[in-house]
MIFIVEX-288745 format. One record per residue (C-alpha): z, x, y. Coordinates in pm, whole numbers, padded with zeros to 5 digits, always signed. Layout:
REM residues N
{up:Z	east:X	north:Y} $
...
END
This chain:
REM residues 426
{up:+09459	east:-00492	north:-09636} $
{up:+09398	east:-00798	north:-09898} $
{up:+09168	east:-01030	north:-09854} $
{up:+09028	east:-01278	north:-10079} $
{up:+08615	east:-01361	north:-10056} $
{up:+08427	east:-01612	north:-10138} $
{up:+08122	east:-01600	north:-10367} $
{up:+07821	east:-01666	north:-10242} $
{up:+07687	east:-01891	north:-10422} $
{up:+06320	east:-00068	north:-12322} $
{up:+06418	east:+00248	north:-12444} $
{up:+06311	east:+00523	north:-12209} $
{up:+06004	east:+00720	north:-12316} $
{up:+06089	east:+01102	north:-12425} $
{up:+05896	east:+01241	north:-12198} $
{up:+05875	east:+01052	north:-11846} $
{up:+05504	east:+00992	north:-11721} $
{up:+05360	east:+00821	north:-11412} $
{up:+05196	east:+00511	north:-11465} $
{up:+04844	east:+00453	north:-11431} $
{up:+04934	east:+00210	north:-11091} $
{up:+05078	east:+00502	north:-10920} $
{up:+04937	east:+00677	north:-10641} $
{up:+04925	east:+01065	north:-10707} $
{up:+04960	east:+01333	north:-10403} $
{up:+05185	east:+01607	north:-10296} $
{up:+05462	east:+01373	north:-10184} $
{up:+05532	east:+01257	north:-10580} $
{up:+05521	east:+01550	north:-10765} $
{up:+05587	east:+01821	north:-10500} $
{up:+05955	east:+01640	north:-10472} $
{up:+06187	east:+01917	north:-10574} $
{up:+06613	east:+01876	north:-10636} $
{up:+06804	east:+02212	north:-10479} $
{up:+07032	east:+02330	north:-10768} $
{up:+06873	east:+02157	north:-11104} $
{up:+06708	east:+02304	north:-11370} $
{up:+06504	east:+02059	north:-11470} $
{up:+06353	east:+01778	north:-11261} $
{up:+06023	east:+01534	north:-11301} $
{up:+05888	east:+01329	north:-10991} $
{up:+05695	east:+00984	north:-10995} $
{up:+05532	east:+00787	north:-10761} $
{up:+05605	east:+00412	north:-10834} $
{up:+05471	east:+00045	north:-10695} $
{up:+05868	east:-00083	north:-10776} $
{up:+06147	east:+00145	north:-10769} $
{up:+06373	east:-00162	north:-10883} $
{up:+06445	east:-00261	north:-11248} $
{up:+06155	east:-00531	north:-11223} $
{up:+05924	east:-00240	north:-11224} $
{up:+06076	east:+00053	north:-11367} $
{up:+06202	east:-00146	north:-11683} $
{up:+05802	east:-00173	north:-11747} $
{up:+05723	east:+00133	north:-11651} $
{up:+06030	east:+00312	north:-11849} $
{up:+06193	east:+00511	north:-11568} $
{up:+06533	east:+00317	north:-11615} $
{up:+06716	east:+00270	north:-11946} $
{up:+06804	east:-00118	north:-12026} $
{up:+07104	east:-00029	north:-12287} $
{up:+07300	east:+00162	north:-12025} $
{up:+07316	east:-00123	north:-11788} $
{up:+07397	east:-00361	north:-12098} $
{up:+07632	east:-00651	north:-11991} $
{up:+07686	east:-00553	north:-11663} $
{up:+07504	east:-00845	north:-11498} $
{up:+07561	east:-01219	north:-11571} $
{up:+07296	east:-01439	north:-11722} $
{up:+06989	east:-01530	north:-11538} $
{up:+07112	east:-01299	north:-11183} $
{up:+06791	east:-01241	north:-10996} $
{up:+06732	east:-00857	north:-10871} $
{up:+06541	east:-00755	north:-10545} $
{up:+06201	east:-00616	north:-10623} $
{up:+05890	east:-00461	north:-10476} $
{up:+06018	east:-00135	north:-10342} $
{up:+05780	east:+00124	north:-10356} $
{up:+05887	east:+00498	north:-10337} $
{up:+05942	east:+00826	north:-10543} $
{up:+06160	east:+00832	north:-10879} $
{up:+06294	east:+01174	north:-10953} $
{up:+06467	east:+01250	north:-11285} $
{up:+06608	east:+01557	north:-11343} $
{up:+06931	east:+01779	north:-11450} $
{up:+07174	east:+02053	north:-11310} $
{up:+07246	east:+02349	north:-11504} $
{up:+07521	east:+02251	north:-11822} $
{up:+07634	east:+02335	north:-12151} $
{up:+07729	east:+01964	north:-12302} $
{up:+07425	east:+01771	north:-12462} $
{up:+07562	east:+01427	north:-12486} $
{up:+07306	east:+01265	north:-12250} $
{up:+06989	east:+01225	north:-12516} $
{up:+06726	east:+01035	north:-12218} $
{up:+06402	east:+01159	north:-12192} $
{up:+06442	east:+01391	north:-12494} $
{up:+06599	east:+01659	north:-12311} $
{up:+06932	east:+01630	north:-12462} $
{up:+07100	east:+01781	north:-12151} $
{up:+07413	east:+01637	north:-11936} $
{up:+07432	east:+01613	north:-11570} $
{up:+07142	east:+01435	north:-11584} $
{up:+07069	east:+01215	north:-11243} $
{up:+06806	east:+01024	north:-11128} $
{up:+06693	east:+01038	north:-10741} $
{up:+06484	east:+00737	north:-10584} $
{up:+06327	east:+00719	north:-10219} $
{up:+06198	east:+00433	north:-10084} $
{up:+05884	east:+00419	north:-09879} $
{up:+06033	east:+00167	north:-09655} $
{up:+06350	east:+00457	north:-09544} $
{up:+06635	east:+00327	north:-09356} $
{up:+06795	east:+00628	north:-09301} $
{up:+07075	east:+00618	north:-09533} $
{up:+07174	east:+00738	north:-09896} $
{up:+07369	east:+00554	north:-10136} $
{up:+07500	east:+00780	north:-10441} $
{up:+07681	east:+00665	north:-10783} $
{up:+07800	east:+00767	north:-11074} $
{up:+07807	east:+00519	north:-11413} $
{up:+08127	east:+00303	north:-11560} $
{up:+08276	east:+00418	north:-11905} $
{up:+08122	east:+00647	north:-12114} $
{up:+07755	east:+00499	north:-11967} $
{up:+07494	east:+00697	north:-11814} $
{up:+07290	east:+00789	north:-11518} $
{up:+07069	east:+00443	north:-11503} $
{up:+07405	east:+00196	north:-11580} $
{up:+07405	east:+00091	north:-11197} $
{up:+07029	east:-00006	north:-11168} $
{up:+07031	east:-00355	north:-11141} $
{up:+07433	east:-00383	north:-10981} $
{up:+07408	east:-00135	north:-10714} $
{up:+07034	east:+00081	north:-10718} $
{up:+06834	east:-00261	north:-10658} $
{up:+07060	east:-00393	north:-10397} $
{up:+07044	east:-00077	north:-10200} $
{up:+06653	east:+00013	north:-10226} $
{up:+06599	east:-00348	north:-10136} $
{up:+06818	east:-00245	north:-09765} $
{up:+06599	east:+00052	north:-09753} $
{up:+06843	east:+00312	north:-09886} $
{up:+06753	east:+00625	north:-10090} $
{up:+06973	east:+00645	north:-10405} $
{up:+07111	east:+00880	north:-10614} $
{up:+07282	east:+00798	north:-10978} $
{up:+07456	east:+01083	north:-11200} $
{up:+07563	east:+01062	north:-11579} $
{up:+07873	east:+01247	north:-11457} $
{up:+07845	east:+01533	north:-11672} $
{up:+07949	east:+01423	north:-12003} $
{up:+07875	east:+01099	north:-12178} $
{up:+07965	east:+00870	north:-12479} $
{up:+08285	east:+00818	north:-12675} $
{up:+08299	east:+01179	north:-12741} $
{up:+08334	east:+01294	north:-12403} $
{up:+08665	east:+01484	north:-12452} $
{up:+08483	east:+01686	north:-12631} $
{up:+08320	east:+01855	north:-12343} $
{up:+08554	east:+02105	north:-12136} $
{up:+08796	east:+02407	north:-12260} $
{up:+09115	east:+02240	north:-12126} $
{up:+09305	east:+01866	north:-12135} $
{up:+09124	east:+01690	north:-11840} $
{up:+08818	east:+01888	north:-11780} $
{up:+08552	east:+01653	north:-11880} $
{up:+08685	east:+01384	north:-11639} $
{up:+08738	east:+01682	north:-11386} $
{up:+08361	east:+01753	north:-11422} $
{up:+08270	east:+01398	north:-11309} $
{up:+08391	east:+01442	north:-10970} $
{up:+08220	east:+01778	north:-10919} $
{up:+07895	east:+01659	north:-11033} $
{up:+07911	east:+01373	north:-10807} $
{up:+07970	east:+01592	north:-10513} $
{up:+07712	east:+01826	north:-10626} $
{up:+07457	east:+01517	north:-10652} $
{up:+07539	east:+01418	north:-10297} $
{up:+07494	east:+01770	north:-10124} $
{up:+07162	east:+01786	north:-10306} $
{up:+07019	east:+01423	north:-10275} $
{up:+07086	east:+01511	north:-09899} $
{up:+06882	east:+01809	north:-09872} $
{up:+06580	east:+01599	north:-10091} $
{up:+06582	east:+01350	north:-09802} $
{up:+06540	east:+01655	north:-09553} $
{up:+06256	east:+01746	north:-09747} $
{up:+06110	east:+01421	north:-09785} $
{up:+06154	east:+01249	north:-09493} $
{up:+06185	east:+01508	north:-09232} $
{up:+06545	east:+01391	north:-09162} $
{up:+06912	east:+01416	north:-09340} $
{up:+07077	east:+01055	north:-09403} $
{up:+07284	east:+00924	north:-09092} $
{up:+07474	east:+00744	north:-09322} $
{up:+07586	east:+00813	north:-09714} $
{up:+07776	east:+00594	north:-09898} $
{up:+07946	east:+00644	north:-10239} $
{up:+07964	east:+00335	north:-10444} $
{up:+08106	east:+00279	north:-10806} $
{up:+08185	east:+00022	north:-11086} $
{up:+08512	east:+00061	north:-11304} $
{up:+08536	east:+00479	north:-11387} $
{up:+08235	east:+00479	north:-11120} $
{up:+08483	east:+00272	north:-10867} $
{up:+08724	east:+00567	north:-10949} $
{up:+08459	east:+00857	north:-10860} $
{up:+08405	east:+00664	north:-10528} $
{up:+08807	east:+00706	north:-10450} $
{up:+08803	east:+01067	north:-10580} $
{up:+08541	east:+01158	north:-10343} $
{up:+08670	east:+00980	north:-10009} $
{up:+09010	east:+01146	north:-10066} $
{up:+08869	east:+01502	north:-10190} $
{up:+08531	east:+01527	north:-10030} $
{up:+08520	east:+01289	north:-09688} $
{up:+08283	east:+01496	north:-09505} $
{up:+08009	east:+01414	north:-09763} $
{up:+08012	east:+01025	north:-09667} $
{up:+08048	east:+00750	north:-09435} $
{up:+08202	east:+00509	north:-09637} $
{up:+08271	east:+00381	north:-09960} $
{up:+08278	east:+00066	north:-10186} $
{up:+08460	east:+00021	north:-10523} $
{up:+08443	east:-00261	north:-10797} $
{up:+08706	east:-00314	north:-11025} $
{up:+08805	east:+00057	north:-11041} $
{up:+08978	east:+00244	north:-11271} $
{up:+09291	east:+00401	north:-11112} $
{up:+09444	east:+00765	north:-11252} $
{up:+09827	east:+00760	north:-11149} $
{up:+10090	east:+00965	north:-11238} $
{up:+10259	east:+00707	north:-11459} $
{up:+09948	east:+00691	north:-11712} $
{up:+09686	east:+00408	north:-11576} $
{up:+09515	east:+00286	north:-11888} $
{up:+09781	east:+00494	north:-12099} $
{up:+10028	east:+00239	north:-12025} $
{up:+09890	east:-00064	north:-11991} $
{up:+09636	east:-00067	north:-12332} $
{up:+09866	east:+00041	north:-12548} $
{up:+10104	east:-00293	north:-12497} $
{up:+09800	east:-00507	north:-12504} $
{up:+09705	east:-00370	north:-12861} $
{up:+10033	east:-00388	north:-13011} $
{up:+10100	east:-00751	north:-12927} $
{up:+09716	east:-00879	north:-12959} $
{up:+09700	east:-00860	north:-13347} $
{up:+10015	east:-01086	north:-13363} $
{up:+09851	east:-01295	north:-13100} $
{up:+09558	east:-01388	north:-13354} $
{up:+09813	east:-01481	north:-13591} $
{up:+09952	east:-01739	north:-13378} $
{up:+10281	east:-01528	north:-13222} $
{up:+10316	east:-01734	north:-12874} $
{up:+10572	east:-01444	north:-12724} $
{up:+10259	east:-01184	north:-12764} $
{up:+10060	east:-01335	north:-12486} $
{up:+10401	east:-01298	north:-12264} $
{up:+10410	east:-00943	north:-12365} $
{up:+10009	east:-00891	north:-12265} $
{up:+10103	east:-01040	north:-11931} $
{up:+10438	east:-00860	north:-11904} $
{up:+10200	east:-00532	north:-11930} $
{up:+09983	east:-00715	north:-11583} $
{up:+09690	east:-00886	north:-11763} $
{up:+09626	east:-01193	north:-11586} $
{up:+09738	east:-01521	north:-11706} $
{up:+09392	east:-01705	north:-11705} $
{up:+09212	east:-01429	north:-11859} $
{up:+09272	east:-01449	north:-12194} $
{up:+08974	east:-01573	north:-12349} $
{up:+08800	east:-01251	north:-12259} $
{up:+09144	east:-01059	north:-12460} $
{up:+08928	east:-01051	north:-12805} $
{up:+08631	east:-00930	north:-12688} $
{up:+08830	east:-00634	north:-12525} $
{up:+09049	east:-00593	north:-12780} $
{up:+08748	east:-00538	north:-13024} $
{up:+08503	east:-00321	north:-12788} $
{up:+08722	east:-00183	north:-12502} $
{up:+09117	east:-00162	north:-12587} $
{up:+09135	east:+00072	north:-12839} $
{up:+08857	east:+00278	north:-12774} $
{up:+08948	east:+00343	north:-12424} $
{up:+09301	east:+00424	north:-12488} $
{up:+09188	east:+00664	north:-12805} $
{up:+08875	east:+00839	north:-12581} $
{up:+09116	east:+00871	north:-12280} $
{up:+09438	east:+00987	north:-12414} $
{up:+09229	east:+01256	north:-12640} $
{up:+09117	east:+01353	north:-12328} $
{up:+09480	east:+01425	north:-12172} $
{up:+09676	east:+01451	north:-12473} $
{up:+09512	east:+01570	north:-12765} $
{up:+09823	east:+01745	north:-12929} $
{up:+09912	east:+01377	north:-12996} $
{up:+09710	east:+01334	north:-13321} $
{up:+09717	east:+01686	north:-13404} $
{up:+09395	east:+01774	north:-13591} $
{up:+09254	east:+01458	north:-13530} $
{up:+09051	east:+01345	north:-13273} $
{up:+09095	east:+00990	north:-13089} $
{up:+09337	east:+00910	north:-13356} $
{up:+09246	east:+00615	north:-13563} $
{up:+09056	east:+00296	north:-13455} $
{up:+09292	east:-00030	north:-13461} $
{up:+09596	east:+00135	north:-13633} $
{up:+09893	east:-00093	north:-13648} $
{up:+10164	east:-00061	north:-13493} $
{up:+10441	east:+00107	north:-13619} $
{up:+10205	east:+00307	north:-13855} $
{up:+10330	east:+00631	north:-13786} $
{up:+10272	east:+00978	north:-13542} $
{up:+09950	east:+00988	north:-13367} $
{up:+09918	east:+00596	north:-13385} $
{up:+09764	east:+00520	north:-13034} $
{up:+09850	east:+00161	north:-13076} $
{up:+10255	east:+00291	north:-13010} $
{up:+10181	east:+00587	north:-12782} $
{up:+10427	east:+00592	north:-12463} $
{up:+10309	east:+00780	north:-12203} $
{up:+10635	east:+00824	north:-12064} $
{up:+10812	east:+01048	north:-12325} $
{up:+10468	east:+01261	north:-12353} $
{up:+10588	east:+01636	north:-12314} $
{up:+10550	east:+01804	north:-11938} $
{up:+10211	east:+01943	north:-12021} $
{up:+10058	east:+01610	north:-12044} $
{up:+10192	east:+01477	north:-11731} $
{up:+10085	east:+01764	north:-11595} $
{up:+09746	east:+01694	north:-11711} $
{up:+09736	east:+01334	north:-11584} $
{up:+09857	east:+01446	north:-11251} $
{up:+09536	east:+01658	north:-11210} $
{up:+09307	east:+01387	north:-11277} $
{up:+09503	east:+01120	north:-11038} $
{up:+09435	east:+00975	north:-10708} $
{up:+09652	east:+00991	north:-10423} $
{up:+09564	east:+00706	north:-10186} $
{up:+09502	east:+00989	north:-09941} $
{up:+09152	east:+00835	north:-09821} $
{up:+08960	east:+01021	north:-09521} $
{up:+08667	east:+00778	north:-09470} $
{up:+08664	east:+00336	north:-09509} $
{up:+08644	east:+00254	north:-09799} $
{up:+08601	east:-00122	north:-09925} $
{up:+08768	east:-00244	north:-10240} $
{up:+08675	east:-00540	north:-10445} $
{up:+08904	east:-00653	north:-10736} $
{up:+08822	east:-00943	north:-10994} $
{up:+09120	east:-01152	north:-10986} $
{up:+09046	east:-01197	north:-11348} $
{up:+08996	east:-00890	north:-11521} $
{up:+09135	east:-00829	north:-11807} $
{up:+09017	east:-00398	north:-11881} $
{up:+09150	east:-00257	north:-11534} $
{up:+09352	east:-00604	north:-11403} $
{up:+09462	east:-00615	north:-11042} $
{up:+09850	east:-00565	north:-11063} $
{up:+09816	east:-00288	north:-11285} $
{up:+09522	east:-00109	north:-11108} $
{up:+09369	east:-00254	north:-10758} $
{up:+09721	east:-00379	north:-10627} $
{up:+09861	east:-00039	north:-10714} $
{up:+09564	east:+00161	north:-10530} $
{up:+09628	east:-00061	north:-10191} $
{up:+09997	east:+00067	north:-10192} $
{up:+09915	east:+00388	north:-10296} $
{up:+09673	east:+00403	north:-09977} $
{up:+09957	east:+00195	north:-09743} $
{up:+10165	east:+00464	north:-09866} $
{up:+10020	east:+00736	north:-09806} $
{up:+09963	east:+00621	north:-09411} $
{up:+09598	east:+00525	north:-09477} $
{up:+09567	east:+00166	north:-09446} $
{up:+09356	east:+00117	north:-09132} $
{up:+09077	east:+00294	north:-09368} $
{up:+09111	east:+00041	north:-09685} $
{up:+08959	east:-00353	north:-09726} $
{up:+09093	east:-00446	north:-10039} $
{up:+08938	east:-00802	north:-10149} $
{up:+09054	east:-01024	north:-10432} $
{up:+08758	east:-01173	north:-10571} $
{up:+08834	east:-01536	north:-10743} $
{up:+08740	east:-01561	north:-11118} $
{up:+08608	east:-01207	north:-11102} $
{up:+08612	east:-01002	north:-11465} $
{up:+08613	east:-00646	north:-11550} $
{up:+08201	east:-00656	north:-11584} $
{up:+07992	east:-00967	north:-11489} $
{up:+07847	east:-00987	north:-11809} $
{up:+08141	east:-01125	north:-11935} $
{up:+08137	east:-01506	north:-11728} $
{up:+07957	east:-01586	north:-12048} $
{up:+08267	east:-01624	north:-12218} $
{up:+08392	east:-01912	north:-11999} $
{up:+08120	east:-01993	north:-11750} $
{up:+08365	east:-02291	north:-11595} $
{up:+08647	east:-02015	north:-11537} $
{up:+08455	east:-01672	north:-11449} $
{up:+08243	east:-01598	north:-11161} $
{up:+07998	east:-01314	north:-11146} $
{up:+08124	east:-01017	north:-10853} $
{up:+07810	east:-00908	north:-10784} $
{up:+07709	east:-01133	north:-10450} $
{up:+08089	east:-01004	north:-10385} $
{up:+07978	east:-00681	north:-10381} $
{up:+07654	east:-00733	north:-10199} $
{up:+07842	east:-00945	north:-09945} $
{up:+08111	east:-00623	north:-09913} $
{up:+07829	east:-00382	north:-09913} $
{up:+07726	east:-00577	north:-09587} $
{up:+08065	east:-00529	north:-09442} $
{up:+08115	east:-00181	north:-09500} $
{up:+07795	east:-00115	north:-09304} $
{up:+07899	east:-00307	north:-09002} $
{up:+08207	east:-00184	north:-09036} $
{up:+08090	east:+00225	north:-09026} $
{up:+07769	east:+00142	north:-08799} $
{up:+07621	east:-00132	north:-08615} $
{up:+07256	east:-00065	north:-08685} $
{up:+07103	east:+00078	north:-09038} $
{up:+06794	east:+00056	north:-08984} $
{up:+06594	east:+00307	north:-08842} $
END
C-alpha cells in the first residue's frame, strides 16, 4: 500500500572502559551474550549518543552523514552497554582494537518497555552507524537494542567468504544470530523475553530488515525499512549504477541528453544536484564492491575493477558492465542473495521520493509489487516520503529542496507499533 507522509516538522578507545560516573555491581559486568567469544559490559548514565559519544562507547565516523544538520537526539537513558563479538575468521571490523568481525553492540535500558529493537548498519558501515537514526529513538521508547557490523565490513568486503555472494549471505545470518541472542540477554537481565522485537534498517540495513521478515518471521513482530536496498533477479544496483556512470561524465561536460539517460535508468528528476556527490563517493564504488562480490570473473585478476574507468575502455570496465548478458553462474549468484516479497510479519516501508543511490522506481516501487505479487500486501505500508534522499545528511546540498526522513521514520516507527500492539509499555 503507498502512502505519502508528511514531515513533522571521537574515535572509540581500544580498549572499552566504564566511566568514572558509572555505577558498578553484578548487573553491569555480570551481563553475558550466549554464543560470542568476546564480550565487555558497562554500566552508563546515557545510553544515547549524547553520552556515549563522551564516554567512547559509540563510534562518530560510522554514523558520518547520516543525520542532517543541527537534528536533536533523545538523551538521558540510563542502562547497560555491551560490546562484544561472535566467533569469525574476517578481521575487517578494527573497533576497540580487537580487529574481529561480527562485532555487535547490545544496550538495555533501565527504564525496559518490554521490547527489542535489532539492526544491522548501511553500506560497508559498522555496528554503531544507526546510533543516533534508530538506537536513540528506540532507547528513548524504552526499547533494548541490538546493532551488528554484519559480519564483514569496508570496501573490501568481497573479500570475506569462499564463494560469489557469501559475504552478503553472512549478513543475514549474523543478524538472525544477533536477534536469538539479544533475546536470551533480556531473559537474563530482566527476568523476561521481549513481547515484541522489531528489525529495523537503513539502505543495505533496510535490506537485512526484508531478508529477515521473509526468511526468519518467527524472530519478530514487525519491521521498518528506510530507503532500502533491494536484491532482484534482474541486478538491483547492477543495473541501475552502471547507466548513471556512463552518462554522468558527459553530463559535467554540458551533454543535455545524459541527464535523460540518468532518469531513463529511474533517478528522479529533481534530484540531481545530489548526482555529483554520488557519482564521486557512492556510484562507482558501489557498483565495483558489489559486482566483485557476485561477479568477480568479470575483471579477471583484478579486484573491483578500476575506479571511474570510462566508458568504452575495454573488458572488466564496470562503467559498461550489463548485467543482463552476465553468464548463468552470476545470475545464479544474484538470485541467492535476492528478496522475494514473500513477507511473514508487517513490515513498514519508507522511501525518499528523492533519492538518488537506491531511487524509488528502481528500488522501493519495485519491492511493493514484488510483495503485491507475491499475495502479501495486507502485511506491507509502503510510504513515499516528500523531498526525502538516500541519507539525511545530504539536505545540505539543497536545504530548500531536501527534507530530512528521520521524523518520517520516527513517525512510522509509531505506526508500526500500533499497528502490531496497542500497548508497549509495560
Amino acid at each position: 500500500m503507498l502512502r505519502r507522509l508528511a514531515i513533522a516538522p571521537l574515535l572509540l578507545a581500544s580498549v572499552l572502559t566504564v566511566p568514572a560516573s558509572a555505577t558498578q555491581g553484578d548487573r553491569c559486568s555480570g551481563v553475558r551474550v550466549p554464543g560470542a567469544e568476546h564480550s565487555v559490559s558497562s554500566c552508563l548514565t546515557d545510553l544515547t549518543t549524547t553520552g556515549t559519544t563522551r564516554t567512547g562507547h559509540t563510534d562518530q565516523q560510522d554514523w558520518k552523514g547520516l543525520v542532517a544538520e543541527n537534528t536533536v537526539t533523545p538523551s538521558g537513558v540510563p542502562g547497560v552497554q555491551i560490546d562484544g563479538y561472535f566467533p569469525d575468521t574476517s578481521t575487517t571490523n578494527t573497533n576497540h582494537g580487537w580487529n574481529h568481525d561480527s562485532q555487535f553492540v547490545i544496550r538495555l535500558p533501565e527504564n525496559w518497555n518490554g521490547g527489542l529493537v535489532v539492526a544491522g548498519p548501511p553500506g560497508t558501515r559498522e555496528q554503531y552507524a544507526n546510533d543516533p537514526i534508530i538506537s536513540d529513538q528506540v532507547l528513548a521508547r524504552g526499547y533494548a537494542y541490538a546493532a551488528t557490523d554484519k559480519g564483514n565490513t569496508g570496501d573490501e568486503l568481497y573479500r570475506d567468504g569462499d564463494r560469489p555472494g557469501d559475504a552478503i549471505m553472512e549478513w543475514h545470518r549474523r543478524v538472525a544470530e544477533l536477534t536469538v541472542a539479544a533475546k536470551k540477554v533480556t531473559h537474563r537481565h530482566y527476568g523476561r523475553t521481549p513481547r515484541v522485537t522489531y528489525a529495523a534498517g537503513l539502505s543495505a540495513g533496510g535490506y537485512l530488515v526484508r531478508w529477515q521478515l521473509e526468511h526468519h518471521p518467527g524472530l519478530y513482530t514487525g519491521g521498518i525499512d528506510w530507503n532500502a536496498l533491494t536484491f532482484t533477479k534482474e541486478g538491483s544496483l547492477l543495473t541501475t549504477l552502471p547507466p548513471a556512470l556512463r552518462a554522468f561524465p558527459r553530463l559535467a561536460q554540458g551533454d543535455p541528453a545524459a541527464r535523460d539517460e540518468i532518469v531513463a535508468a529511474g533517478y528522479p528528476k529533481d534530484s540531481e544536484k545530489q548526482w555529483a556527490f554520488h557519482y564521486r563517493n557512492q556510484w562507482d564504488l558501489l557498483q565495483r564492491t558489489v559486482r566483485e562480490e557476485v561477479d568477480p570473473g568479470y575483471d579477471g585478476a583484478r579486484q573491483a575493477g578500476t575506479p571511474f574507468c570510462p566508458a568504452g575502455a575495454g573488458p572488466g570496465c564496470d562503467t559498461d558492465y550489463d548485467f543482463a548478458s552476465r553468464p548463468e553462474a552470476v545470475h545464479r549468484t544474484v538470485e541467492r542473495i535476492s528478496l522475494t516479497g514473500e513477507i511473514r510479519r508487517p513490515l513498514i516501508s519508507i522511501q525518499g521520493t528523492l533519492d538518488a543511490l537506491t531511487p524509488p522506481a528502481a528500488f522501493g516501487d519495485v519491492y511493493d509489487r514484488m510483495v503485491t505479487d507475491a499475495g502479501r500486501a495486507a502485511l506491507h505500508r509502503y510510504i513515499h516520503v516528500p523531498g526525502g534522499t538516500h541519507t539525511d545528511g545530504l539536505v545540505a546540498i539543497d536545504k530548500e529542496a531536501y527534507r530530512p526522513m528521520l521524523p518520517s521514520f520516527v513517525a512510522a516507527f509509531g505506526e508500526l507499533e500500533a499497528w502490531t500492539r496497542p500497548n508497549t509499555r509495560s
